[in-house]
N, C-alpha and C positions, 0 to 999 in steps of 0.2 A: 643462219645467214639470210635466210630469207624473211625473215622479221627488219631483219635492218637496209636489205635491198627495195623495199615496199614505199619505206618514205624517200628513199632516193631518186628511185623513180618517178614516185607525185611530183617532187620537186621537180625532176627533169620534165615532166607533165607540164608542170607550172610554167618553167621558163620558158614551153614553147609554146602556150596559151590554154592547154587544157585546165575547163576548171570544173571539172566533174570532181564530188567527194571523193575524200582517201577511202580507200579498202575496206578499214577498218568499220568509217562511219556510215557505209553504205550495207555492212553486216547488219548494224544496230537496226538501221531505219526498214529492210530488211524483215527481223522479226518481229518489228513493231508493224510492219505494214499486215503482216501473215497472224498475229494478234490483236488485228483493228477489232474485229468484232466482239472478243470476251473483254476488251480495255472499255469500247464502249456500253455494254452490258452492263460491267463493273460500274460504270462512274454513273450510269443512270440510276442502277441499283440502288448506290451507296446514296446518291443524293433524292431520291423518292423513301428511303427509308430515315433517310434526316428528317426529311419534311415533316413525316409521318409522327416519328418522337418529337419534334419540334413542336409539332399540333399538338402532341399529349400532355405535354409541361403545362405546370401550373402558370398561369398567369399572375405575373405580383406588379402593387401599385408601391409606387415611394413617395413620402413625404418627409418632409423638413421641416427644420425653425434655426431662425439664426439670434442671438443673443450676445449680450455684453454682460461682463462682470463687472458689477460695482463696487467702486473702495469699500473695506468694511470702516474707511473715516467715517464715510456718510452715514454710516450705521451705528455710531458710536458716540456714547456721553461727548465725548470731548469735540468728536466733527459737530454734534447737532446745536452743543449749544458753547462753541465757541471758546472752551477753553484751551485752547493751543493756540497757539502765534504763529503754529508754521502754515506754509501750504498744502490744501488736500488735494487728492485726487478723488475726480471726480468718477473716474472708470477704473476697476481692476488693472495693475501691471503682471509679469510673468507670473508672479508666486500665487497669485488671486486666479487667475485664470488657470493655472496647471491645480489648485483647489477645485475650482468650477469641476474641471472634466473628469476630479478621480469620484467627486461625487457623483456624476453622470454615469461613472464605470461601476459605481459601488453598488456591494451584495442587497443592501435598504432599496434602492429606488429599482432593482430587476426584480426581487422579489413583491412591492407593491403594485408592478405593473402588470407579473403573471398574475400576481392575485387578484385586481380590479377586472382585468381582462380576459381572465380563466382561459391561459393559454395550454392549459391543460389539454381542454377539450379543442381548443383552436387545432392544437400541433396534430391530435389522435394520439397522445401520451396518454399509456394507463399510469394513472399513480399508486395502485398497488404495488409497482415494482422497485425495489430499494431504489433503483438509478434512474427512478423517472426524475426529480429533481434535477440532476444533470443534464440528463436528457432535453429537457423544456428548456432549461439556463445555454445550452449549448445550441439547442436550436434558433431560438430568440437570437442569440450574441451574434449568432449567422448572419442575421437580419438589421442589424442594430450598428451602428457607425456616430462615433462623435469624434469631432476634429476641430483644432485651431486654423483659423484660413490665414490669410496673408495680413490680413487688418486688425489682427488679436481679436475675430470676435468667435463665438463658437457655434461650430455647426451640427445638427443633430440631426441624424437623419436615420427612419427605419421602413423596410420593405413588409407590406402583407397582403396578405392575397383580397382583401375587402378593401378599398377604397376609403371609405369612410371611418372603418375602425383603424384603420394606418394614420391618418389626420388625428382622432381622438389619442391616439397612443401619443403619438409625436407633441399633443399638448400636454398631457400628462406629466412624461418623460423633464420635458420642461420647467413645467410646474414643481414637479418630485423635485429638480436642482434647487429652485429655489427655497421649498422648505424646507429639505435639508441642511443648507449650508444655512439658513437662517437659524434653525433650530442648533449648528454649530458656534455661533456668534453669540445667539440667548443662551444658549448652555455656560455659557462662560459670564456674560453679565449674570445671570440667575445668581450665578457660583461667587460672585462679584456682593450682589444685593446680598446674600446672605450673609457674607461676611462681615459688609456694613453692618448688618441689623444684630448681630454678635454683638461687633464691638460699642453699637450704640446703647445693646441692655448693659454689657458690663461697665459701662460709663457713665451711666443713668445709677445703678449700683454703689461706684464710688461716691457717688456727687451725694447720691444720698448719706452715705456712711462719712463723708468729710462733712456735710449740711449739720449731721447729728455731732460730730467731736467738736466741730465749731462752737456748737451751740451751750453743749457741756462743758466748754471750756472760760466761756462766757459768763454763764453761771458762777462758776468756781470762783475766778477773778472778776468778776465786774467790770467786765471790759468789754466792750459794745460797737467803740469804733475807736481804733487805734489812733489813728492820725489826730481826729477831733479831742478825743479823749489824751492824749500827750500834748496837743497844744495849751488845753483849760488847762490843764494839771501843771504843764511851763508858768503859762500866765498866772497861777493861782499861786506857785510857789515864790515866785518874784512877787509877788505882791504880796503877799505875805512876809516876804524876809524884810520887805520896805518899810512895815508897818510894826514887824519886832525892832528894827533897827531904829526908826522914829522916837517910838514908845522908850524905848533902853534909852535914848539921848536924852527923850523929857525925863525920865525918872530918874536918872543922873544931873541931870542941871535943878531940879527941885530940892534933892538932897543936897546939894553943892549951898546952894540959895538957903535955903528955908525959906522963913519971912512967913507970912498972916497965913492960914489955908492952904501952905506946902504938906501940910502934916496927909490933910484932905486928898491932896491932887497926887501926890506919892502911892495913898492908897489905892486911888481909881487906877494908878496906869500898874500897878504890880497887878491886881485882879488882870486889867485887858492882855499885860506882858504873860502872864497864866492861860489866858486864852489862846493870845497867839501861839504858844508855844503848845497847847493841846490843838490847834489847830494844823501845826506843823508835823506834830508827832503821826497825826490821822492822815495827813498829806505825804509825808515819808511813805507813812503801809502803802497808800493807793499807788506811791510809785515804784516800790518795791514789786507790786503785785502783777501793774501793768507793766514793767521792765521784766518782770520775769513772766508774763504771758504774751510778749509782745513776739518774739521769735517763733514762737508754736502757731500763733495768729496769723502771723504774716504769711508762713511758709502753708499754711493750712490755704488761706486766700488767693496767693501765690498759685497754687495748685488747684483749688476752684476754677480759678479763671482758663489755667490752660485746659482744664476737659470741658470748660463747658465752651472754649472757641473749637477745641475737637469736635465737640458732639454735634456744635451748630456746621460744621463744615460736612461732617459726615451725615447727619440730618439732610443738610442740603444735594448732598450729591445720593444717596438714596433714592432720595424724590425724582431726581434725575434718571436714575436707574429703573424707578416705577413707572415714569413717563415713557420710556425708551421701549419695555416690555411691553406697556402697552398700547405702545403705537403699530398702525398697521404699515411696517416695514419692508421693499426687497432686495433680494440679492442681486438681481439681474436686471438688466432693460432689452427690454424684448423691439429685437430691427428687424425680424420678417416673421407674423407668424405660420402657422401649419396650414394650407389649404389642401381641399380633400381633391386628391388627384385625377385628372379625368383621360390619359392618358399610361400603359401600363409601361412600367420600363423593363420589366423581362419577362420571357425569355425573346430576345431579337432574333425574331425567327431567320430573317432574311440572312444575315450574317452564318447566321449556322446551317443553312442550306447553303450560301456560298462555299464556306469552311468545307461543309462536309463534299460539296463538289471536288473542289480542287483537289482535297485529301484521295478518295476513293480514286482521279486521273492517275494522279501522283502515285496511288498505291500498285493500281492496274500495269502503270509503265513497267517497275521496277519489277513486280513479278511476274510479268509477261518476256520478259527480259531473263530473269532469273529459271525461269524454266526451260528458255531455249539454250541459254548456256548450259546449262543441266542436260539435256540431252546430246551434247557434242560427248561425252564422257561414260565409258562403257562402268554406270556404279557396281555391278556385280564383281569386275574384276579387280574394283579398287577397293571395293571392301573386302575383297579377299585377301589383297596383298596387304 
C-alpha cells in the first residue's frame, strides 16, 4: 500500500505547488551523491587509461587512386580499327567495372604486392609457420578497401603505417588491375591470333595441294584456260564445219559439171575435204578432253578462289591481331592518382578519449547504483533461502 500511496501523494504535492523530486528519484540521486567520489575516480581512470592505449596504437597513414574502366571496344580488333557499325563505349559499364574490382580482389595481384613489398616482414609474420600466408593475406585485406562510388568509377584505397610505402602500394595495387585485366583481354586475342595462324597453315596447305591437282590435271588434258580455250575451240569448230561444208558443195557441183580440169579441181577439194575432216576428228578429242576436264577445273578454280579470299581475309585480320598485341594498351583511366599522405587517419585519438569518457561515467553511474541496491538486501539470508 505504500508503494502506491507515494505517487499519490507527489501528485497531491503537485497540485498544491510542491515541486520537489518523487521519493523514488531523490533515493537514486541520493547514492549517486554518496558515490560522487569512486564515479569520478572511475571516469578519470577510465579516460587517462584510454588516452594512455590511445598513445600506444600504431599510427596508420591512408592512401587512394580513383579510376575508370575502359570498354574492352577500345581494346579490340574491331573498336581499333573500325569494323563494326555500331556504337562503342568509351568507358566500362556494370559487367566491365564489377571485372575491374574482382580483379582488384583477386589472389594474382594480393599475392604480387606481399611479394614486391615483403609484407612479411612489414606485418612481423614468421613465414615458417603453415598459416603465415593467411595470416599476411588476412592482415593486408584488413588494410585494403576497393569500391565502386556513385559515379561508376573505382576507388582503392589502403592503410599503412609508412606514409610513403602506402602511396607506392596504392600505385601498384592499381597498376597490378590494369595488367591483369589486360593480360585477360591478350589471353584471348593471343588464343584468337593462334587460331588464325592454324587456319592460315592449313589453307596455305590446301592451295598448295589444289595449285599441284590443278596443274596435273592440265597436263593430262591440255587445258590451260578453260574459258579461252572453249571459245577458240567454238570458234575453230564452226569454222571448220564452214569450210567442210564449202569444200562438200564444190566437190559436188564439179562432179555434177565436169567440163575441162574438173577432173583436177575434184581432186584438190577430196585431199582439202581429207583434211578437213582429219582436222575435225583432232578437234572432236580436244573437245572431248576439254568437256571432260572442264568440271574437275572449274570446281578445282572454284575452290582456289574461295581459300585464297579466306586466307587473304584471315591474313589480314592476323595482322590486326599482331598490331593489337603489340600495341602499348590500358584497361583503365586513371582520375586521381595515389598521393603520399601527410596527415595520419588513425587511430582518432580524440574520439576515443571522448568514447572512453562517457563509457567509464556511464559505467561508474550504473554500478554505483548497483552496489547500493545491493546492500538494502540481507545476501546471506537469500542465499540461504
Amino acid at each position: 500500500m505504500r508503494i502506491q500511496l507515494e505517487p499519490t501523494n507527489f501528485m497531491a504535492r503537485n497540485k498544491q505547488g510542491d515541486t520537489s523530486p518523487p521519493p523514488h528519484l531523490l533515493g537514486v540521486l541520493r547514492s549517486l551523491w554518496q558515490w560522487r567520489k569512486p564515479i569520478v575516480f572511475v571516469t578519470i581512470a577510465g579516460t587517462v587509461l584510454a588516452a594512455i592505449i590511445s598513445l600506444l596504437l600504431p599510427v596508420y597513414y591512408s592512401a587512394s587512386t580513383t579510376f575508370l574502366t575502359i570498354s574492352p571496344d577500345q581494346i579490340s580488333i574491331d573498336g581499333v580499327f573500325g569494323n563494326t557499325s555500331g556504337r562503342m563505349q568509351f568507358y566500362g559499364t556494370g559487367d566491365d567495372i564489377d571485372r575491374a574490382m574482382s580483379v582488384a580482389e583477386s589472389d594474382a595481384l594480393v599475392d604480387r604486392l606481399i611479394k614486391k613489398f615483403d609484407l612479411y616482414t612489414v606485418y612481423d609474420i614468421d613465414t615458417t609457420k603453415a598459416k603465415a600466408p593467411l595470416y599476411v593475406r588476412r592482415e593486408f585485406m584488413g588494410n585494403y578497401e576497393v569500391k565502386k562510388n556513385a559515379r561508376d568509377a573505382i576507388e582503392l584505397e589502403i592503410r599503412d603505417q609508412d606514409p610513403i610505402r602506402v602511396a607506392a602500394m596504392v600505385r601498384e595495387a592499381r597498376n597490378q588491375v590494369n595488367d591483369i585485366s589486360l593480360t585477360l583481354v591478350r589471353g584471348t586475342q593471343q588464343r584468337s591470333a593462334q587460331s588464325l595462324r592454324s587456319e592460315i597453315t592449313s589453307a596455305e596447305a590446301n592451295l598448295t595441294s589444289i595449285d599441284k591437282r590443278i596443274r596435273e590435271l592440265r597436263e593430262r588434258s591440255g587445258v590451260y584456260n578453260t574459258e579461252a580455250q572453249s571459245e577458240a575451240l567454238g570458234a575453230k569448230t564452226t569454222s571448220l564445219q564452214n569450210s567442210i561444208v564449202t569444200t562438200e558443195a564444190k566437190l559436188e557441183s564439179y562432179r555434177r559439171n565436169g567440163g575441162k580440169g574438173g577432173r583436177d579441181s575434184i581432186a584438190k577439194y577430196r585431199v582439202q575435204l581429207a583434211g578437213y575432216e582429219s582436222a575435225r576428228i583432232n578437234l572432236d578429242t580436244q573437245l572431248v578432253r576439254l568437256n571432260t576436264s572442264l568440271g574437275p577445273l572449274d570446281n578445282l578454280e572454284e575452290e582456289r578462289r574461295r581459300l585464297n579470299d579466306a586466307l587473304s581475309k584471315n591474313r589480314i585480320r592476323l595482322k590486326q591481331y599482331e598490331t593489337i598485341l603489340g600495341t602499348d594498351m590500358r584497361a583503365i583511366e586513371v582520375v586521381e592518382d595515389a598521393r603520399i599522405p601527410v596527415a595520419k587517419s588513425s587511430p582518432i585519438r580524440s574520439l576515443i578519449v571522448i568514447g572512453a569518457l562517457i563509457f567509464s561515467f556511464i559505467a561508474a553511474l550504473v554500478g554505483a547504483l548497483l552496489i547500493d541496491s545491493g546492500r538494502r538486501y540481507d545476501w546471506t539470508q537469500v542465499f540461504k533461502e
